[in-house]
TORKOL-289164 format. One line per field, with one value per residue (C-alpha): residue in three letters; x, y, z. Coordinates in pm, 1 decimal, always signed. Layout:
BEGIN
residuo <- ala, ...
u <- X, ...
v <- Y, ...
w <- Z, ...
END
This chain:
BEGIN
residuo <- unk, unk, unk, unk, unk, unk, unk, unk, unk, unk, unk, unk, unk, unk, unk, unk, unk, unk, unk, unk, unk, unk, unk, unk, unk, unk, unk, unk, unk, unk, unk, unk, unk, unk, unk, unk, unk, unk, unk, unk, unk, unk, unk, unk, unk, unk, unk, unk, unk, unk, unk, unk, unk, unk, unk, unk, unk, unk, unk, unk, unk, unk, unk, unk, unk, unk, unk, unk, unk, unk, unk, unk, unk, unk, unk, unk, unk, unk, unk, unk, unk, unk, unk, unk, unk, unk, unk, unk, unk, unk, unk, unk, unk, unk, unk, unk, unk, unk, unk, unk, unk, unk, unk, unk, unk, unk, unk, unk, unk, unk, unk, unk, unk, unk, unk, unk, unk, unk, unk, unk, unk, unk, unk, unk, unk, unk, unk, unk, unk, unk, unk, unk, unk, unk, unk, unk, unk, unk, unk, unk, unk, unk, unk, unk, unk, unk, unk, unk, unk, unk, unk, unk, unk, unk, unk, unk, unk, unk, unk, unk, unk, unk, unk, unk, unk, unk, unk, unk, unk, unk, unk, unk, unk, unk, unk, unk, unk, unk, unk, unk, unk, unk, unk, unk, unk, unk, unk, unk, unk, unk, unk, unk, unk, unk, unk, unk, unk, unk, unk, unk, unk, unk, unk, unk, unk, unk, unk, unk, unk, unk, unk, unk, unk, unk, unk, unk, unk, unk, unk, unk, unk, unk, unk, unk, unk, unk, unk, unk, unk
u <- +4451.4, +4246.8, +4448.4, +4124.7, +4215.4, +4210.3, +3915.1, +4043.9, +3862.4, +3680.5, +3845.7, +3713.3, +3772.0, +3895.2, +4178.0, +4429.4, +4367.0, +4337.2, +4652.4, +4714.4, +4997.3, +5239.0, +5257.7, +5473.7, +5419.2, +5394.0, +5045.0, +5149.7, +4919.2, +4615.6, +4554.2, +4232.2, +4072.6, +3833.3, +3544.1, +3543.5, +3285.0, +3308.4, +3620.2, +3972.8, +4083.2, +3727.6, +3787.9, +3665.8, +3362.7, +3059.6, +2747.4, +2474.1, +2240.7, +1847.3, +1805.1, +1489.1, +1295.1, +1024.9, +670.7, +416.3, +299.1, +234.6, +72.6, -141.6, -252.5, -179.7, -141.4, -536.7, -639.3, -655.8, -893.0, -706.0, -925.0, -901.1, -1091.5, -1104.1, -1171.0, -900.1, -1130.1, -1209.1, -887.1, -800.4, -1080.4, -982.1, -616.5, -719.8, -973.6, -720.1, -492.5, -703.5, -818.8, -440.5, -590.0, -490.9, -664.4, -836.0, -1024.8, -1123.7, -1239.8, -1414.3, -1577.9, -1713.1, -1823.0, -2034.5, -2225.7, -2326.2, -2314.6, -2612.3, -2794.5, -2778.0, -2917.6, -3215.1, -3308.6, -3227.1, -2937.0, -3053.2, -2869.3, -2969.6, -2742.3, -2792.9, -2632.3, -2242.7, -2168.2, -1769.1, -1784.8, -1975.0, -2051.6, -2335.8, -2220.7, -2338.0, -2229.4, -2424.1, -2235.2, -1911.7, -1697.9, -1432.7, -1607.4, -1844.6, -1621.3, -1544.7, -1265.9, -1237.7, -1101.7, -779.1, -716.3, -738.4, -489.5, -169.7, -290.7, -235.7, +106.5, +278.2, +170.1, +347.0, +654.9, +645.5, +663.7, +930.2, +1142.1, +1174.9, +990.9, +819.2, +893.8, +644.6, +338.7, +76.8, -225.0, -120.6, -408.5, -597.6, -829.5, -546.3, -357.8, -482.0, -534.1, -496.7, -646.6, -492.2, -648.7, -952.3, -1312.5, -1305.4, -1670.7, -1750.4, -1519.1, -1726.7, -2068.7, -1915.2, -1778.6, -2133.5, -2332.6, -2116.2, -2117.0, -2167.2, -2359.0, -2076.8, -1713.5, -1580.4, -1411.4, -1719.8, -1948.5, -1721.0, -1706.3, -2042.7, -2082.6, -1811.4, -1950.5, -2294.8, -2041.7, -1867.6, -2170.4, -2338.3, -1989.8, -1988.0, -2372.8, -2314.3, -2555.1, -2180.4, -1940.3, -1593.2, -1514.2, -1196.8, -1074.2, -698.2, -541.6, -484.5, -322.4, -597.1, -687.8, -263.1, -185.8, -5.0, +353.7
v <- +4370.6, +4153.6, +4103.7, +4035.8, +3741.1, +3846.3, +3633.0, +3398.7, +3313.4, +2960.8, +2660.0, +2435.0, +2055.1, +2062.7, +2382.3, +2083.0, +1967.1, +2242.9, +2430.6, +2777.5, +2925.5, +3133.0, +3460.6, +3558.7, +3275.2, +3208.4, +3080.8, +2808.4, +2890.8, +2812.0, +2489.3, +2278.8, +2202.6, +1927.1, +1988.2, +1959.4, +1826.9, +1825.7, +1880.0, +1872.8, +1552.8, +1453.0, +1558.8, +1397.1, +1186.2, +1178.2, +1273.2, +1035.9, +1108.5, +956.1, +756.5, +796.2, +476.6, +443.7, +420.9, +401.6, +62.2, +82.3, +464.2, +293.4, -44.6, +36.6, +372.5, +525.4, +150.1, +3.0, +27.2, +54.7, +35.5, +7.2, -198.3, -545.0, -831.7, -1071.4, -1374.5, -1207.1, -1091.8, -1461.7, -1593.8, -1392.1, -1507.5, -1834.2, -1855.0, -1673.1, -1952.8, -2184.9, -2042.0, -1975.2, -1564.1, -1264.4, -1154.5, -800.4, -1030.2, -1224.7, -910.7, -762.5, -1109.4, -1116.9, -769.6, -713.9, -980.2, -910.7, -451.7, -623.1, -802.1, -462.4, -269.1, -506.3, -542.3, -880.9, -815.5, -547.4, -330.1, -153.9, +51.9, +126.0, +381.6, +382.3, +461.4, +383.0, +636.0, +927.6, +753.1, +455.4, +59.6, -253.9, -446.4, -344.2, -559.7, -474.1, -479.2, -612.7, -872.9, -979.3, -1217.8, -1380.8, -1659.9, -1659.1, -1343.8, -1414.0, -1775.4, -1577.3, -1266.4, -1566.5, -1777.4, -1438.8, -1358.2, -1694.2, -1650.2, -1276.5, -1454.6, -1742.2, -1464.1, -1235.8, -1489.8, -1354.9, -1344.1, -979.0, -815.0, -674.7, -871.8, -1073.8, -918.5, -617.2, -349.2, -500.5, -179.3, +79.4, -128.6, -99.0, -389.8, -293.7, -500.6, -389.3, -396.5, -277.3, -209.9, +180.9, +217.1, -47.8, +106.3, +478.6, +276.3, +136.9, +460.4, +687.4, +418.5, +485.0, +823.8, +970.7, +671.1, +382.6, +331.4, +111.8, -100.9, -227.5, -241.8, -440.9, -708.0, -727.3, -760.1, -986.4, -1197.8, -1269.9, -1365.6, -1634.8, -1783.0, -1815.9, -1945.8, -2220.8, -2309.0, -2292.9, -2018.3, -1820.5, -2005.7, -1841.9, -1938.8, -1835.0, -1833.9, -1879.4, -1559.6, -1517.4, -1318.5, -1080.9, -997.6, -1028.6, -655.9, -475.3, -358.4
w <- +3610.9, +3386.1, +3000.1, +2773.5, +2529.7, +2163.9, +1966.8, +1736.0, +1421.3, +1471.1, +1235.5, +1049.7, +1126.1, +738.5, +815.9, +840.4, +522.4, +311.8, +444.7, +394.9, +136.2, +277.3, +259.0, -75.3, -253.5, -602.5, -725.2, -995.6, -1339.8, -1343.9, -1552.8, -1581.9, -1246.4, -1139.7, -950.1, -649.9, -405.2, -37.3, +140.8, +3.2, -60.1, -219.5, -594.6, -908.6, -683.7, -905.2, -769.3, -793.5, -1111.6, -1150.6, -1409.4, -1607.5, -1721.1, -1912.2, -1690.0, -1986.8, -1902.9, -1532.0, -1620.3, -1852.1, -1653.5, -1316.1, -1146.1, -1086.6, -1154.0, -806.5, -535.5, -178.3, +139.5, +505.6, +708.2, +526.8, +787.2, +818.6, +731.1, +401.6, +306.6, +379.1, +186.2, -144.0, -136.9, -73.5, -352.9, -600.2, -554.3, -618.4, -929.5, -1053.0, -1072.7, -900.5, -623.3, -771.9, -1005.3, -740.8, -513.9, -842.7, -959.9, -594.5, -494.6, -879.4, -798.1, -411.0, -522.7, -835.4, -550.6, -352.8, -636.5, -706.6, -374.0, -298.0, -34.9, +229.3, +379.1, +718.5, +885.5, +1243.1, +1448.2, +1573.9, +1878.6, +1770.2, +1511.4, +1307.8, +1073.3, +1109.4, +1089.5, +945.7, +1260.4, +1547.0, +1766.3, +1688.6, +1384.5, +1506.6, +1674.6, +1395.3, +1195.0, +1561.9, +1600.5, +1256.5, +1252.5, +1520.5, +1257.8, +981.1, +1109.8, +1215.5, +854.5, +678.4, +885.7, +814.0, +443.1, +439.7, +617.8, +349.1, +85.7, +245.1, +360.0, +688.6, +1022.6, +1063.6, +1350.5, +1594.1, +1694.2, +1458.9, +1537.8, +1384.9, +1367.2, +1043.5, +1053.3, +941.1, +734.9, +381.2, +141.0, -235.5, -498.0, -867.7, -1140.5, -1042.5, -1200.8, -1147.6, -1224.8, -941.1, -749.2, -828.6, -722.5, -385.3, -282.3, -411.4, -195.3, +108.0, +112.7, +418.3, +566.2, +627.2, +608.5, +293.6, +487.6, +642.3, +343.3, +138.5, +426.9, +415.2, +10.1, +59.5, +337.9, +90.6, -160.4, +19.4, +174.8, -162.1, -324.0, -33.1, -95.8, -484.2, -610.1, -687.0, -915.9, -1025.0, -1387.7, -1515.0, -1856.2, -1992.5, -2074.2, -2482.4, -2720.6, -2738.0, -2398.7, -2272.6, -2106.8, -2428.7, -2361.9
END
């Protein structure tokens, strides 16, 4: 003859900290209580509260003022840190100063721009032979120049390899001219990726910058044109 076992009630792993009263016993008045969070044992820990602080600058001068896009060649990312440096500037004015003048030489004509059919993609490219092949061994230089400046910054060595995959990795260039940004992005529409057409605006600009017809000319910020707090 089988005895069934009776079910017990499960425990919690915290029944032998919070032990029960016996049965009878007085229950002291009540008198002011802390909160409690979490098991016994746990009272009076304050929970973690967000502190609110004041955004109105970066609202105003930063967020919706960028430009992020993927698909910026290692050589010309390379080129527009380089030439920031140099000119004591950060790099969106750079990337700005650069792509007005090759987007005006676009619009009157003077740079052409064929596209010619993908077989990578839907969309068409400006590299027949291969975007990723078009900036050649300038492109591999450029990627471990770029990774040894990133490791100079961080302080650190970045794990993973060097040659990380420079088509999915988006640069961002803030501030940004959002009505240049507005004509890059109407031009591209439906015909080639960003990525790609900046490279190429980009590439006119640094050939004519190394042949002199493009000259960078910064001025010293003042007073008047210093971002307002």
């Amino acid at each position: 003859m089988t005895i069934k076992k009776s079910k017990q009630p499960k425990r919690s792993a915290f029944d032998q900290l919070t032990p029960q009263e016996p049965a009878g016993a007085t229950t002291p008045a009540a008198g002011p209580q802390l909160p409690e969070f979490g098991p016994a044992g746990t009272v009076g820990l304050r929970l973690a509260t967000k502190r609110k602080r004041p955004r109105s600058w970066e609202i105003k001068h930063q967020y919706g003022q960028g430009y992020s896009v993927k698909g910026i060649r290692p050589d010309i990312n390379l080129w527009l840190l380089n030439t920031a440096e140099q000119l004591g500037v950060r790099v969106g004015e750079v990337a700005v100063y650069a792509l007005k003048y090759a987007m005006d030489l676009v619009e009157s004509g003077e740079l052409k721009v064929r596209p010619s059919l993908n077989p990578r993609g839907a969309l068409m490219t400006l590299f027949p032979n291969g975007f990723d092949e078009s900036g050649g061994e300038n492109v591999q230089d450029a990627i471990l120049q770029l990774a040894k400046k990133n490791q100079a910054v961080k302080g650190k060595r970045k794990s993973g390899k060097a040659q990380e995959d420079w088509k999915s990795k988006p640069v961002t260039w803030t501030p940004f001219d959002q009505n240049l940004k507005a004509r890059i992005v109407e031009y591209c529409r439906d015909r080639v990726t960003q990525g790609e057409f900046i490279t190429y605006l980009l590439e006119r600009a640094r050939a004519d910058q190394e042949s002199g017809l493009l000259k960078f000319s910064p001025h010293p910020k003042t007073p008047a044109n210093l971002p307002a707090e």
